[in-house]
N, C-alpha and C positions, 0 to 999 in steps of 0.2 A: 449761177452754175455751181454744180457740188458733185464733188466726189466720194466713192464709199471707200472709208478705212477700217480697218480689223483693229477692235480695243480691247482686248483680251475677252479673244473672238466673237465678240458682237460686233457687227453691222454697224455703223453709225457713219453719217451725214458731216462732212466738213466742206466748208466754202473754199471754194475753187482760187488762188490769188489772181486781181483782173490789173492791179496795179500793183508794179515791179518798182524796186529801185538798185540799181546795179551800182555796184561802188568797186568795180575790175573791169578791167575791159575784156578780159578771156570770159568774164561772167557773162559777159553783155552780149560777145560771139555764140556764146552756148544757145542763151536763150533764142535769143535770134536764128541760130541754126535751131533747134526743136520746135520754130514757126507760131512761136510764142514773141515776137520782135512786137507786135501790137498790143503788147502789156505792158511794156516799159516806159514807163513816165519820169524818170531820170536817172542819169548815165554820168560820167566822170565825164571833165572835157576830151581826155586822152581814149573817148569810146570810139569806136565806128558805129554810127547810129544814123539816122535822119535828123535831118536839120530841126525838125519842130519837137525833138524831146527835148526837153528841159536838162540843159548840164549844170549838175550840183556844185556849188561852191565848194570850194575844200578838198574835192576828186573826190581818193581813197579815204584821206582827214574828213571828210564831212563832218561840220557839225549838227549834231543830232537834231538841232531846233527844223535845222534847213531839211531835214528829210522829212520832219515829219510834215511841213507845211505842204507837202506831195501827197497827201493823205495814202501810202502805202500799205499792202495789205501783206507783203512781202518783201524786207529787204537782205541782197546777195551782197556777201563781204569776206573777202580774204583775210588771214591771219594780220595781215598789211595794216587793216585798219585795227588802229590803239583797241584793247580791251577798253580803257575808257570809256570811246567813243559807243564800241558794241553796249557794253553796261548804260550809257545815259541813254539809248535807243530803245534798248529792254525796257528800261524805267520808264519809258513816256511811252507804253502799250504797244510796243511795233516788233513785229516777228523779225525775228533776224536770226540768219542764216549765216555760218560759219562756213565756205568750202575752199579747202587747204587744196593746191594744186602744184607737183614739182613733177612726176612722171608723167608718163603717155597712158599708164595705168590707171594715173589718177584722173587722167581727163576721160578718160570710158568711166570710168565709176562716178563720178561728177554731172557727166552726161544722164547717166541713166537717173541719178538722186535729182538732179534739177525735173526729168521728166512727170517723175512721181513727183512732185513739190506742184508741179504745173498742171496735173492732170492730162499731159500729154500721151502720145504713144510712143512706148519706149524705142528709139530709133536703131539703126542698123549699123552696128560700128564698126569701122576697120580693121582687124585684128594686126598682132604682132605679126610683120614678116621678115625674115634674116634673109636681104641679099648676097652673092655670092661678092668676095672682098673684089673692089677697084680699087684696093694700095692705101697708102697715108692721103691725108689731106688735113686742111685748116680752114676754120668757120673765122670771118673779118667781118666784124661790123662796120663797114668804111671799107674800100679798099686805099688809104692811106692813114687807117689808124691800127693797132695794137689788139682792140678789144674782142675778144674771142669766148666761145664756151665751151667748160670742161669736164670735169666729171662729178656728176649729181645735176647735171640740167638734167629738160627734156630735149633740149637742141641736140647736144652727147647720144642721148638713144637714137634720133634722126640720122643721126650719122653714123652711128652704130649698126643700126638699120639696114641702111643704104651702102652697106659694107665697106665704108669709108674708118680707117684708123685715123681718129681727132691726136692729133699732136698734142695737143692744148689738155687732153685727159691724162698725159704724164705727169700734168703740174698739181693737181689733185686738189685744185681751191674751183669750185662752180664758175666765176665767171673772170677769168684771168687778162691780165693788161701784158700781151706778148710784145718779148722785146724783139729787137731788128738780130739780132746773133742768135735766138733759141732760135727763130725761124729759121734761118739761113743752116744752121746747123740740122735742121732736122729736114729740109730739104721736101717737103711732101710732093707726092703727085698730082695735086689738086688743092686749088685754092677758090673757096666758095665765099663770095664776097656776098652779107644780107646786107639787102642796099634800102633805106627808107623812102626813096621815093620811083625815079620808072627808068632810074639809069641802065644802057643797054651794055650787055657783054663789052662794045666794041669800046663804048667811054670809058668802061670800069680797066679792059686791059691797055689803054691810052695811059689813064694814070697811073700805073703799074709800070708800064716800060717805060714811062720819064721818071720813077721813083728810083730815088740816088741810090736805093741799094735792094729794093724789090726785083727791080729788072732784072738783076744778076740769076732769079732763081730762075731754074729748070723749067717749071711750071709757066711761069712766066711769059719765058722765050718759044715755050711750043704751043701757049696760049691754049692751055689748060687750066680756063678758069671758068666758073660757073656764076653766075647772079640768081642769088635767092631772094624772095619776098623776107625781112626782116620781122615783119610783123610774127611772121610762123615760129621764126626761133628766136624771139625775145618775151612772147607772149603764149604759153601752152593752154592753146583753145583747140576748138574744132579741127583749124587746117592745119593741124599738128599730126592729126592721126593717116592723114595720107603723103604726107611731106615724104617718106622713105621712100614709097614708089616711086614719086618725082623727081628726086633726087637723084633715084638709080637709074631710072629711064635717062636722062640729061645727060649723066655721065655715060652712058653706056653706047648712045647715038653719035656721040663725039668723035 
């Protein structure tokens, strides 16, 4: 398969990439979202993929020996992976691809650059939309731990989004370790817990209202809490760009 590029403006023939190797799991989302998932021959363990792709030793670290034994024809790598490792890649003849991802911006612009890379067609993306505000609220990874996201995520736009004021964006460090008194003090009206696995609203405000000082809050007691898919906001891939609807819808039906 090949596709035509413009080389200062001639025409010319480059090979289509048929083997992928994804070294991000948002990289891995993309491709798989642009229906390109059947070109990936190996993925980090930390991917959502099919059981028979090959997961790379080393994940994001891979070393370069290991990818190349994947005979790749293209591989995808975040800032994450050491220059090192990109430089000994380069050096043993294998394309390698740098895509830097911290906005929702970035993940449209990402989207469309991976398309062109893949010979796809460039897809239909969800644009920015500002909900009308539903009050403060706070993003909890755990609903019994601290870790939250601030300002300079992509989770922060989500919620920005979704007309949620982040608490957690006063503290002004990206991914902040809240304590049990800033919360309490800040009192939000919404407490959106990303949960890693398929716990339901009713578990997540269970341990909420037996936590020794959670329960006390507002939110809490009138059981204004939401469960989010963690994967969205810890990872800025695909179901990041419609996450704001979701989130306003959710809160809005309450």
């Amino acid at each position: 398969m090949v596709t035509t590029l413009l080389c200062k403006g001639v025409a010319v023939a480059a090979e289509v990439p048929q083997r992928v190797v994804s070294l991000a799991p948002n990289l891995t989302g993309m491709v798989t979202a642009l229906g390109a998932g059947n070109r990936l021959v190996g993925v980090t363990p930390f991917c959502q993929a099919p059981a028979n792709i090959i997961r790379v030793t080393g994940g994001i670290q891979a070393e370069a020996e290991t990818v190349l034994a994947l005979a790749p024809d293209l591989v995808l790598v975040t800032p994450l992976t050491s220059m090192a490792t990109r430089w000994q890649m380069a050096h043993l003849g294998l394309r390698v691809e740098v895509v830097d991802i911290q906005s929702l911006e970035d993940i449209r612009r990402a989207m469309l650059q991976l398309a062109h890379w893949l010979g796809v067609a460039e897809p239909a993306l969800p644009r920015s939309h500002a909900y009308p505000s539903v009050g403060t609220g706070v993003l909890l990874f755990g609903a019994d731990t601290g870790y939250s996201a601030g300002r300079g995520t992509h989770a922060n736009e989500i919620l920005r989004e979704a007309g949620i004021s982040n608490i957690a964006a006063e503290l002004g460090t990206p991914w902040p370790m809240l304590n049990e008194e800033f919360i309490l003090s800040r009192e939000p009206d919404w407490i959106l817990v990303a949960d890693f696995g398929n716990a339901s609203t009713e578990k997540v405000l269970t341990i909420l209202r037996t936590h020794p000082i959670r329960r006390y809050l507002r939110a809490v007691r009138e059981g204004r809490v939401i469960t989010v898919p963690a994967s969205v906001f810890s990872v800025p891939g695909p179901a990041a760009l419609e996450a704001a609807q979701s989130l306003h819808k959710a809160i809005s039906t309450r």
